[in-house]
C-alpha positions in Angstrom: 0.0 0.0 0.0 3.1 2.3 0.9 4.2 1.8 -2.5 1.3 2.0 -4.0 0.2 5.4 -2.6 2.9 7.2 -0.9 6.3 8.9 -3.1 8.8 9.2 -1.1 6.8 9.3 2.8 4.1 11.4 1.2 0.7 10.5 -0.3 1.2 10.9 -4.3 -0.7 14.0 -5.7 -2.3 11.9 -8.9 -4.0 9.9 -6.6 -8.0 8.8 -8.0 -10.8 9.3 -5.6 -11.2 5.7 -5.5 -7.5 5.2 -4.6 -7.5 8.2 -1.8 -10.8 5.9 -0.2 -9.1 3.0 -0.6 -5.9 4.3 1.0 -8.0 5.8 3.4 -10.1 2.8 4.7 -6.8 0.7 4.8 -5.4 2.6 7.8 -8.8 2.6 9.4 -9.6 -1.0 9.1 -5.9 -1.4 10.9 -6.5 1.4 13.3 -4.0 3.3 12.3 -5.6 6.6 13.1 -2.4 8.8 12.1 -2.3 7.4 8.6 -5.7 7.8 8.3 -6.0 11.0 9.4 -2.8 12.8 7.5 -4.6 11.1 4.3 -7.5 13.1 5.0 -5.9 16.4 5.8 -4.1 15.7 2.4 -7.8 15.0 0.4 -9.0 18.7 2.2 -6.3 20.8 1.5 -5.5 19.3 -1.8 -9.3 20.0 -2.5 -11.4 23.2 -3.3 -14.7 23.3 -2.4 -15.9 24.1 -5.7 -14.7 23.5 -9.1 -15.2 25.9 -12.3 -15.9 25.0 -15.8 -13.2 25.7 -18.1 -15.0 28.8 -19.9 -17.8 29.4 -18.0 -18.3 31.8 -14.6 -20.2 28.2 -13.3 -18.9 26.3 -10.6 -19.7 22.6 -9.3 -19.3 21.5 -5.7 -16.2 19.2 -5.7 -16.9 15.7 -4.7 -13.3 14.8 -3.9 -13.7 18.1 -0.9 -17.0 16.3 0.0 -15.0 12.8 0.2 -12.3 14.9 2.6 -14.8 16.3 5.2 -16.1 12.8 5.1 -13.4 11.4 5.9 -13.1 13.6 8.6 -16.3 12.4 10.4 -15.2 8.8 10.1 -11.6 9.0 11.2 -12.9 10.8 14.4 -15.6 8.6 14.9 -13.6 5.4 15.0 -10.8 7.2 17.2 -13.9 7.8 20.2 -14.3 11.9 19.3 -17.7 11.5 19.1 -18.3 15.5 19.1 -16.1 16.6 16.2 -17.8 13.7 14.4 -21.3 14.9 14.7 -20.5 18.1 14.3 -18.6 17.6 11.0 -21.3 15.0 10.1 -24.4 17.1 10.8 -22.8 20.1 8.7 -22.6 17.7 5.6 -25.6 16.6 5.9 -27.4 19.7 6.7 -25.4 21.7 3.7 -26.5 19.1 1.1 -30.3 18.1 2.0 -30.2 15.9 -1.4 -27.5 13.6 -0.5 -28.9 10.8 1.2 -25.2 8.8 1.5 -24.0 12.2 4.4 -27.8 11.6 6.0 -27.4 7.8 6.5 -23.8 8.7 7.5 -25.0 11.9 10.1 -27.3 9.0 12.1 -25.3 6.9 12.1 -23.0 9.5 14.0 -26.4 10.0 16.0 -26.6 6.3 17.2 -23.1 6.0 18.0 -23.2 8.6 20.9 -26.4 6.7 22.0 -29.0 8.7 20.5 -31.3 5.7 18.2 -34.7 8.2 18.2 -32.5 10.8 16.8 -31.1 8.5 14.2 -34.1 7.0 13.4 -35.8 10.7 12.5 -32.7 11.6 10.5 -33.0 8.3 8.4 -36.4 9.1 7.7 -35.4 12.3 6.0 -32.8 9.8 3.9 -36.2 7.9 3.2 -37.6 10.3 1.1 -34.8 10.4 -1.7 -34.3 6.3 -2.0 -36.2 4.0 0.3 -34.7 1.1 -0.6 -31.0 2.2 -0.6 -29.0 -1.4 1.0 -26.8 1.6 3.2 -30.6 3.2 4.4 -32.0 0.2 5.5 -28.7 -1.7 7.0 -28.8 1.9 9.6 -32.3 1.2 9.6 -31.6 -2.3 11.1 -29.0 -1.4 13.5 -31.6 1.5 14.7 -34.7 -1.0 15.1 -32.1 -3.1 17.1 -31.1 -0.8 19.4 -34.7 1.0 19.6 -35.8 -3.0 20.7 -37.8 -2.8 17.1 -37.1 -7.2 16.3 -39.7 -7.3 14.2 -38.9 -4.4 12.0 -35.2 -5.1 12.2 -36.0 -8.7 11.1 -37.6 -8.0 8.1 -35.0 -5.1 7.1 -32.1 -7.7 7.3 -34.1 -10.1 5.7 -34.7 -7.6 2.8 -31.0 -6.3 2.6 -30.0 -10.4 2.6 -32.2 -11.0 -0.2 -30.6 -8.3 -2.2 -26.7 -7.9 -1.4 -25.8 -10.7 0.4 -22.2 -10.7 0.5 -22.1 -6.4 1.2 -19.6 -6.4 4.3 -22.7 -4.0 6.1 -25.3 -6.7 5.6 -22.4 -9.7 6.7 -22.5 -7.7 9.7 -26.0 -6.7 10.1 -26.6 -10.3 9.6 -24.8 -11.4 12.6 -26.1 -8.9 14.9 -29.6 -10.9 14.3 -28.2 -13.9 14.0 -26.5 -13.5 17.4 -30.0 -11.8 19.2 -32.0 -14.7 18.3 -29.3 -17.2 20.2 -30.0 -18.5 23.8 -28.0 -16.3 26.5 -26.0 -17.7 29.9 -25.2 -14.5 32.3 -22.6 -15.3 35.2 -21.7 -12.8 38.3 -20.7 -12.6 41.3 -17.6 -12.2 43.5 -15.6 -13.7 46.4 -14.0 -12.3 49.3 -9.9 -13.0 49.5 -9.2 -10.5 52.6 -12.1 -8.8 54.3 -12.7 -7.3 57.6 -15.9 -5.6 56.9 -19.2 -6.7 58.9 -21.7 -7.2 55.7 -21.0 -9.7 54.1 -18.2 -12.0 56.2 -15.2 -13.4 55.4 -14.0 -15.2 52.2 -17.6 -14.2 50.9 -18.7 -16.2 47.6 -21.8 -14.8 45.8 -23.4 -15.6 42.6 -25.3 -15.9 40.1 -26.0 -17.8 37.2 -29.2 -17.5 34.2 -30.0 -18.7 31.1 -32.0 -17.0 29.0 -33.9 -18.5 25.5 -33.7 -17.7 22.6 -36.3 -14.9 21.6 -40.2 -15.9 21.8 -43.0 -14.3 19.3 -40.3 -11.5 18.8 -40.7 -9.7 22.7 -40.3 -12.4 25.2 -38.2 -14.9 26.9 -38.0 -16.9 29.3 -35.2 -17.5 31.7 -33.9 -20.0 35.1 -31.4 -19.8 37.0 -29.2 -20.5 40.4 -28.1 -18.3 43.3 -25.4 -18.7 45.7 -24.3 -16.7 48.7 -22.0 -18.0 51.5 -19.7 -15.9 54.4 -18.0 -16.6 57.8 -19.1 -14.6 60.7 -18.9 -14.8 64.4 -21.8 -16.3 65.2 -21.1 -18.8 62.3 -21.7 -19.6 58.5 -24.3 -17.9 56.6 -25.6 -19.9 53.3 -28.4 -18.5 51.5 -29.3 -20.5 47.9 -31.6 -19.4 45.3 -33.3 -21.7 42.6 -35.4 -18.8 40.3 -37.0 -18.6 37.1 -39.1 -16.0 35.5 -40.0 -14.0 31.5 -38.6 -11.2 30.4 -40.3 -8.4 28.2 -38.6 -6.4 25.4 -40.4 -3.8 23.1 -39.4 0.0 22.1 -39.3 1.9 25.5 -39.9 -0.9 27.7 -38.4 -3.6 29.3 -40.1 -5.9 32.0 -39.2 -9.0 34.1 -41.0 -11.3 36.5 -39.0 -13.5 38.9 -40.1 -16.3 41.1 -37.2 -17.8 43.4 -37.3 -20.6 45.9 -34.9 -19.0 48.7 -32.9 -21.5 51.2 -31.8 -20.6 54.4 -31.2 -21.8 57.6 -32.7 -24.9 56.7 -36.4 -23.0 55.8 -37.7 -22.5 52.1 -39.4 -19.9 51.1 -40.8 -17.8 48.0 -39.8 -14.8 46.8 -40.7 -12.4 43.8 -39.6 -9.9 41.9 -40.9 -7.7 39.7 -38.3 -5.3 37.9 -39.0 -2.6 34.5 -37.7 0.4 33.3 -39.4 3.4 30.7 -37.6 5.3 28.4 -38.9 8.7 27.7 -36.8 9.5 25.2 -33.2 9.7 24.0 -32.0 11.2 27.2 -34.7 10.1 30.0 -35.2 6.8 31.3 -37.6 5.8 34.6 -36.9 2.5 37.0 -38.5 0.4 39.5 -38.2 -2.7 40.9 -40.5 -4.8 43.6 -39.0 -7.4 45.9 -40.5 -10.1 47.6 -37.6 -11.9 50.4 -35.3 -8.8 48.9 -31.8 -9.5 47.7 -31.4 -6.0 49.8 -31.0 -7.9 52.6 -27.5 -8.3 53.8 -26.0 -12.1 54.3 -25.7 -11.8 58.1 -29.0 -10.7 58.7 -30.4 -13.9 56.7 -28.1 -15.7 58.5 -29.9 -14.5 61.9 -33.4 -15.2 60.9 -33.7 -11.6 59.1 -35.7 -11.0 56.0 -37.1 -8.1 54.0 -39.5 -6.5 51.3 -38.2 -3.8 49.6 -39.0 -1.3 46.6 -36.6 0.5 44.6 -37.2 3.6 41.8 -34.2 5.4 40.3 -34.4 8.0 37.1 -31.4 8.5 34.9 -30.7 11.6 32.5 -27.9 10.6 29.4 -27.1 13.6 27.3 -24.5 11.7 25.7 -21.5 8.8 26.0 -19.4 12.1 27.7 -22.1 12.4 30.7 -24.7 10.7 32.5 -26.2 10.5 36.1 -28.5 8.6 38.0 -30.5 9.3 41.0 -32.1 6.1 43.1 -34.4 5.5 46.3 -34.9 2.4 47.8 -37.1 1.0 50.7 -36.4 -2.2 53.0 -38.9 -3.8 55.7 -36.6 -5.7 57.6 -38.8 -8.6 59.1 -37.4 -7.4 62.3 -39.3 -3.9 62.3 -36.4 -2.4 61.0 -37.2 0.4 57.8 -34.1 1.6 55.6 -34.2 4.4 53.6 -31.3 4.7 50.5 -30.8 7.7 48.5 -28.5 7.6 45.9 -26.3 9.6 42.8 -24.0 8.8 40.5 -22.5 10.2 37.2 -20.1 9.7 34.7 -18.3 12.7 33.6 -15.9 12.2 30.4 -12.1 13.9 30.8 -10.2 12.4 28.6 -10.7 10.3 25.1 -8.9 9.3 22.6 -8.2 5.8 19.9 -7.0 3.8 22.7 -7.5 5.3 26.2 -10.9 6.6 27.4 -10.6 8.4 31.4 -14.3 9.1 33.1 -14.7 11.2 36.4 -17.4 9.4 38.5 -18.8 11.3 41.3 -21.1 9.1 43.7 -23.5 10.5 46.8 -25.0 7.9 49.0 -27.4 8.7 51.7 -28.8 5.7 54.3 -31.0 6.0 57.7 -32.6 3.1 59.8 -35.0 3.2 62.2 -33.7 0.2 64.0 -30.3 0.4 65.7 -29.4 -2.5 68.1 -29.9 -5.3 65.1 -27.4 -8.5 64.4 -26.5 -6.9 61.3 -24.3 -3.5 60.4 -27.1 -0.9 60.3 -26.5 2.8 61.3 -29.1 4.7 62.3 -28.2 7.4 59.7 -24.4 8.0 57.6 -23.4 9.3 54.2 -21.0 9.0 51.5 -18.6 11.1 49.2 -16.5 8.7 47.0 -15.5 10.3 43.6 -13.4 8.4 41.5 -11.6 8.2 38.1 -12.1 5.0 36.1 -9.8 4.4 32.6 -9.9 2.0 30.3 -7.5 1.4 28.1 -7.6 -1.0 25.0 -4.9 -3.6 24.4 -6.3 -5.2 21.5 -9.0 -5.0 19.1 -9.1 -7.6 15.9 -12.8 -6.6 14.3 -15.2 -7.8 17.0 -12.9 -8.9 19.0 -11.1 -6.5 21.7 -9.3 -6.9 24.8 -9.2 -4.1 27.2 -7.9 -3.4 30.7 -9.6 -1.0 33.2 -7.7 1.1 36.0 -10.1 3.1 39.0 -9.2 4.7 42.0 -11.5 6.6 44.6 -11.3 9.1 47.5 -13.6 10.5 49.6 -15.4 10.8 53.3 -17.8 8.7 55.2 -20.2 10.5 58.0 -21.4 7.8 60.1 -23.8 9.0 63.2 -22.4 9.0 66.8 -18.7 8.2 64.9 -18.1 11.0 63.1 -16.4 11.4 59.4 -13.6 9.3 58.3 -12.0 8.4 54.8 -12.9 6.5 52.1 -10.6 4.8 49.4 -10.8 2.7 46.5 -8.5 0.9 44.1 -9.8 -1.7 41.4 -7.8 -3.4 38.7 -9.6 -5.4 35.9 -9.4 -6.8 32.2 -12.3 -7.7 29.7 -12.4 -9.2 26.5 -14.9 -9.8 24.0 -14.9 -12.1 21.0 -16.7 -12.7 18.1 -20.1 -11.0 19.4 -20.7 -14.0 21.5 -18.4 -13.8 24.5 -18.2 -10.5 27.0 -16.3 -11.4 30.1 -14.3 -9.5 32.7 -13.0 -9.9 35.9 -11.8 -7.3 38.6 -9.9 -6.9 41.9 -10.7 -4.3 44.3 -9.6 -2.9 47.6 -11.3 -0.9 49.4 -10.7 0.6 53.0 -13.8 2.7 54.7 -15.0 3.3 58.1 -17.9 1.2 59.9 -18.7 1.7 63.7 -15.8 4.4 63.7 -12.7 1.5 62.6 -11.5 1.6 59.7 -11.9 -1.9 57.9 -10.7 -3.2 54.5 -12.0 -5.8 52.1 -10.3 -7.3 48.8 -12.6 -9.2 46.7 -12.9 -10.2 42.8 -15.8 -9.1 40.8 -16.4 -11.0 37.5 -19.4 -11.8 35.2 -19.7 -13.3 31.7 -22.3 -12.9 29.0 -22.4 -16.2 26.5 -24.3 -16.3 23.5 -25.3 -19.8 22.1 
């Protein structure tokens, strides 16, 4: 390709259109983001925007300028600058109403930073010109997918397949469906290695395993699963098991799921529920709840000592884009032992830094609790509040196509108030890698260490966190 395309380190001047896109799609398809950029700079200032007529005053907009700015939006929307993309994207798009290629390419800008409603509104514009263009309906799909649309993402692969199938966006498109209508195993949990904290014991194991089936008359499916929770305390071993099972509901804006579970404990069975759901406004608003029957709220060592609970959760979360979120929560517990807990919670995700390889988020997080119960066998202030902000990167080792392998730094600081103890500090370290392969596999595993205040000590806990997502 050097050969082909460069004299002497610099990209040949007599270079085609065709040539300049192949050149250009080369370095992005091996991420290499400085090739692909300096062959884009070269296409824009090699380019006017306009081109005369030889003997007329008439000029024509020049395509190999249009190909340029682009290539502008694509290089710095595969190298995570999601801004100067849709802003560069949206100008094209906006400045030449008739071109439906810069439309198709402006959502797709639009669903990248998270915004499918958007897209989908902007790829009804592209409608107009050529419904049945194989680029307009492939977005189309990957829209309906997102937006929770099966049925009308089915039949627009379906369509595309029919027509082009061996176009690299339909391969893909393709697999996307292909891969939603698989049966799906989710694995999580964590165990203790060093912990001195009261909640949940030492050398704590918990977790949880589901299978889900394969997609049911488009919107449902059904799902079972196992539940284990075990940890050492001084009055002795706390087990609790789980055996669940439950359907799950998926359409545009919704998503429901019902949960039965036999619960064993201290040698007693009994049946719990839950009933979880969320709304989405639009775009940027989304509404939560969740009902529990024998609530997973509960900590371990109050199981352990005969304790059980109800409780009821609602959150709402505001997303303006991949740079910034945040999330507010209540949540209510009945303790079985006339104990009430209130929790009041915020986090957010502020973006600092982003770039090909290396994305750094600031996450500030609130947390408020109060009891009305105080001399109980488990921790449970009567009232104490958190400030733990934190910085989370995550930087990417490896990516092959669909396949990536990515490791992810954090560290926090901040204060605890605890009632009748006073303020002490917080801190938080967490090391972890993830990987992802062929659309199927999403696993990760992380260690973290955290040192806090409880009763006035200061107490530490290291523990593993890992979960897995298998397609199948």
């Amino acid at each position: 390709m050097t050969e082909l395309f460069y004299h002497k380190e610099t990209i040949a001047p007599d270079l085609s259109d065709e040539e300049l896109a192949d050149l250009f799609y080369s370095h992005l398809e091996s991420e290499n983001y400085p090739g692909a950029l300096t062959v884009t700079q070269h296409t824009i200032n090699t380019s006017p925007p306009f081109l005369r007529l030889m003997g007329t005053p008439t000029s024509i907009p020049n395509d190999t300028w249009l190909q340029g700015h682009s290539f502008l939006s694509t290089v710095a929307k595969y190298s995570n600058d999601l801004p100067q993309a849709e802003m560069t994207a949206r100008e094209l798009a906006y400045n030449a109403p008739g071109n439906q290629g810069l439309r198709i390419d402006y959502a797709s800008v639009l669903q990248a930073r998270g915004w499918p409603r958007a897209a989908e509104n902007e790829l009804k514009k592209a409608e107009v010109i050529e419904p049945r263009n194989i680029n307009l309906e492939v977005e189309q799909a990957w829209t309906a997918l997102t937006l929770q649309e099966w049925q009308q993402a089915a039949v627009l692969t379906h369509d595309v397949v029919e027509r082009e199938p061996q176009d690299p966006g339909v391969v893909r498109l393709k697999r996307a469906v292909d891969v939603h209508n698989l049966a799906e195993l989710r694995i999580a949990g964590s165990t203790g290695i060093d912990a001195e904290g009261p909640d949940s014991g030492k050398h704590d194991v918990d977790l949880t395993t589901i299978v889900y089936s394969p997609p049911l008359k488009d919107n449902w499916r059904g799902f079972a699963g196992f539940g284990y929770a075990d940890g050492q305390f001084s009055e002795g071993k706390g087990i609790v098991r789980d055996w669940l099972a439950g359907v799950e509901w998926r359409s545009r804006n919704i998503w429901l799921e019902a949960e039965y579970a036999e619960r064993v404990f201290n040698h007693e069975h009994k049946p719990g529920a839950r009933l979880s759901g969320w709304y989405d406004f639009n775009d940027n608003w989304r509404i939560g709840s969740q009902l529990e029957r024998l609530s997973h709220r509960v900590p371990l060592r109050a199981m352990k000592n005969g304790v059980t609970g109800n409780s009821a959760q609602a959150y709402v979360r505001w997303y303006q884009n991949e740079r910034r979120k945040y999330g507010v929560s209540w949540a209510f517990t009945d303790f079985s032992d006339s104990n009430q807990r209130h929790e009041v919670s915020l986090e957010g995700q502020e973006r600092i830094w982003s770039s090909p390889y290396l994305i750094v988020d600031f996450l500030p997080s609130l947390y408020y609790e109060q009891n009305t119960e105080h001399d109980t066998p488990y921790y449970n202030p009567i009232k104490t509040f958190d400030i733990v902000p934190a910085f989370e990167a995550s930087h990417l080792l490896w990516r092959s196509y669909e396949n990536s392998w990515e490791q992810i730094f954090s560290a926090g600081v901040g204060a605890s108030w605890q009632k009748h103890y006073g303020t002490d500090v917080v801190t938080q370290l967490g090391y972890g890698q993830r990987i992802s392969w062929n659309d199927v596999i999403d696993a990760g595993a992380t260690l973290r260490w955290e040192k806090r205040p409880y009763d006035g000590d200061r107490e530490h806990n290291l523990y593993v966190e890992f979960d897995m997502t298998f397609r199948f």
